[in-house]
C-alpha positions in Angstrom: 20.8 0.2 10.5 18.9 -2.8 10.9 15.3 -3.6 10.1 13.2 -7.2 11.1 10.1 -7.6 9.5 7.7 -10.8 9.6 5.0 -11.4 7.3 3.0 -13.9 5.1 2.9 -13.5 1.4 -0.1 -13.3 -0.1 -1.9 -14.4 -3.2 -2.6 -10.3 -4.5 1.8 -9.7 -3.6 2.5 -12.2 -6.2 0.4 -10.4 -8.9 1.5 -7.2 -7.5 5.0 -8.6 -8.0 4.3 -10.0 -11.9 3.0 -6.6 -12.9 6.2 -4.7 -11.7 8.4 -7.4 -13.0 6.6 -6.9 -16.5 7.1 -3.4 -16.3 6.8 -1.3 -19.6 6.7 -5.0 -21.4 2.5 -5.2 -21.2 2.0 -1.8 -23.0 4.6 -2.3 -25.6 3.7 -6.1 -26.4 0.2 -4.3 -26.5 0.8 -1.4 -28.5 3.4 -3.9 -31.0 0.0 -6.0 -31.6 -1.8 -3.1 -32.0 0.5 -1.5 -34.8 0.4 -4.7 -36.4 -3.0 -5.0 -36.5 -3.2 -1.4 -37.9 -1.0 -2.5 -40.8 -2.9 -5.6 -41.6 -6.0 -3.2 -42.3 -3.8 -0.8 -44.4 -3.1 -4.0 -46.6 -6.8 -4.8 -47.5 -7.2 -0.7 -48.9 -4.0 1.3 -48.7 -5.5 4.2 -50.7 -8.9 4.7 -48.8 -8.7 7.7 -47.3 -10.9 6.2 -43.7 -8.6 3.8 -42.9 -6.1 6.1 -42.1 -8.3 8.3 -40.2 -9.6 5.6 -38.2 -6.1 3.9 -37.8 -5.0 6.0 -34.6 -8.2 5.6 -32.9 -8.5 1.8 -33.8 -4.5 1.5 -32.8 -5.0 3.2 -29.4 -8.5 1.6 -28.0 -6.9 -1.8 -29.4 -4.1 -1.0 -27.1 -6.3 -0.1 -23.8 -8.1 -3.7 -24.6 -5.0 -5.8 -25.0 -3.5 -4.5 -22.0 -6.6 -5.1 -20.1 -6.5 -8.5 -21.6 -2.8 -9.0 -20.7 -3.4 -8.1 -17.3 -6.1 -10.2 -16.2 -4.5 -13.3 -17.8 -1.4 -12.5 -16.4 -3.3 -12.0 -13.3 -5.3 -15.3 -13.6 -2.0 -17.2 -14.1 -0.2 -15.5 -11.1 -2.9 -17.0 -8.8 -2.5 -20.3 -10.2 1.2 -20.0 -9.8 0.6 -18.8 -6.0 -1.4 -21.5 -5.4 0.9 -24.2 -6.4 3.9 -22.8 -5.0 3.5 -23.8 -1.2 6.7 -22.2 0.5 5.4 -19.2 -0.8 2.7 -19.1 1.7 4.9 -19.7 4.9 5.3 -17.3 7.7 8.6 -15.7 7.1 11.7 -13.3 8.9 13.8 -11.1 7.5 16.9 -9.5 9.3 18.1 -6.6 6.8 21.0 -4.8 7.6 24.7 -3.6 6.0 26.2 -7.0 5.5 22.8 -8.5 3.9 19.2 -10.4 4.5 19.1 -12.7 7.1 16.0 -15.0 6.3 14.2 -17.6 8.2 11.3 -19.4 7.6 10.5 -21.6 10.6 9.1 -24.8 9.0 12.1 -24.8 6.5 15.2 -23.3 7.8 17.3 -19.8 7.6 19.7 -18.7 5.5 21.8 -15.2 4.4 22.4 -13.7 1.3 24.7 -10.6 1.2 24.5 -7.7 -0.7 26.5 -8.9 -3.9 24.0 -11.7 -4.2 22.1 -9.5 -5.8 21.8 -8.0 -9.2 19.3 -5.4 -9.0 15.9 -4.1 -7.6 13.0 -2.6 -8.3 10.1 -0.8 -6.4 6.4 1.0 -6.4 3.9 2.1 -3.7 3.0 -1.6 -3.2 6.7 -3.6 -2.6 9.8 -4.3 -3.3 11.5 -6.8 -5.7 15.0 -7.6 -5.1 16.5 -9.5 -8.0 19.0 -12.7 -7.9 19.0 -13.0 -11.4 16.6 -11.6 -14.3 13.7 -13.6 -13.3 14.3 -14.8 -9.7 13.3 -11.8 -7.5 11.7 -11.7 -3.4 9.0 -10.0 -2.6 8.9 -7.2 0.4 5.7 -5.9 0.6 4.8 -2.5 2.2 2.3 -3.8 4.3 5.5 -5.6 6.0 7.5 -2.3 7.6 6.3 -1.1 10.5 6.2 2.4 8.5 6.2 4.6 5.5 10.0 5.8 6.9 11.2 2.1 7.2 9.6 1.5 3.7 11.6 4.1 2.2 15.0 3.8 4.4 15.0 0.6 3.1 15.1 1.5 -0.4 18.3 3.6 0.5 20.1 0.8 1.6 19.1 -1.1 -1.3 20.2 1.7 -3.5 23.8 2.1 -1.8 24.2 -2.1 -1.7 22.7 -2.5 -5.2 22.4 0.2 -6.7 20.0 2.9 -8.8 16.7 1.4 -8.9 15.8 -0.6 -11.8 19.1 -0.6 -12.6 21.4 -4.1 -13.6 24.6 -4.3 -11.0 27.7 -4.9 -13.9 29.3 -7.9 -13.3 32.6 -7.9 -12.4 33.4 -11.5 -13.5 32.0 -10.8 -16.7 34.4 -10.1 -19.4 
């Protein structure tokens, strides 16, 4: 199996990319500051009766808010980030087959990593993240494969190379 894609990142992948990364991180930082918040209140009245009614209401429209919040900021930064990081805007190859990802970006060079490069991957209906390490990923966008069948036959092979999705690779040098 091989697939070639060619594409452009752009600034909306990145953000794309952050919130997967984040994952389940945003609500629970969200819902942590939320709780807190809850238990600060309880402090100034512990025995009134309306604070704990209106504790689970307050908790959960604090927690809509603050992921709202975290979002846009994180969204606001990701653009900033975007824009200052040049090579992400450059035209780019990608050769993906058994032995690995062939990439090459013509202004800058080429390059293969194999499959045990890798230490995991995740996915949703916008792209792909395919992870070096915990924080260094690449971005595959849908929008990049030619279909909704290459989309997904790509996720196999990442699954059989990598592994389950969302799922950390054990290292074997690791003792």
């Amino acid at each position: 199996m091989e697939i070639r894609l060619q594409g452009q990142l752009i600034a909306q992948d990145y953000i794309d990319a952050q919130y997967l990364h984040a994952g389940w991180r945003l609500p629970v930082r969200a819902f942590g500051i939320s709780l807190l918040a809850g238990a600060l209140l309880l402090l100034i009245d512990p025995n009134n009766t309306v604070f704990w009614i209106a504790l689970l209401p307050f908790i959960g429209i604090l927690t809509g808010i603050l992921i709202l919040v975290i979002r846009h900021i994180l969204a606001r930064r990701s653009r900033k980030t975007f824009a200052q990081q040049k090579t992400l805007h450059l035209e780019v190859e990608k050769q993906i087959d058994e032995d690995g990802i062939f990439s090459r970006v013509p202004v800058r060079g080429e390059w293969k990593s194999q499959w045990p490069d890798f230490h995991k991957w995740k996915a949703n209906e916008k792209l792909v993240l395919i992870y070096a390490s915990d924080r260094i990923f690449y971005m595959f966008p849908r929008r990049w494969f030619a279909s909704d069948a290459e989309f997904e036959s790509f996720q196999e092979l990442l699954a059989r190379k990598i592994g389950p999705i969302n799922k950390a690779r054990k290292d074997p040098s690791a003792g």
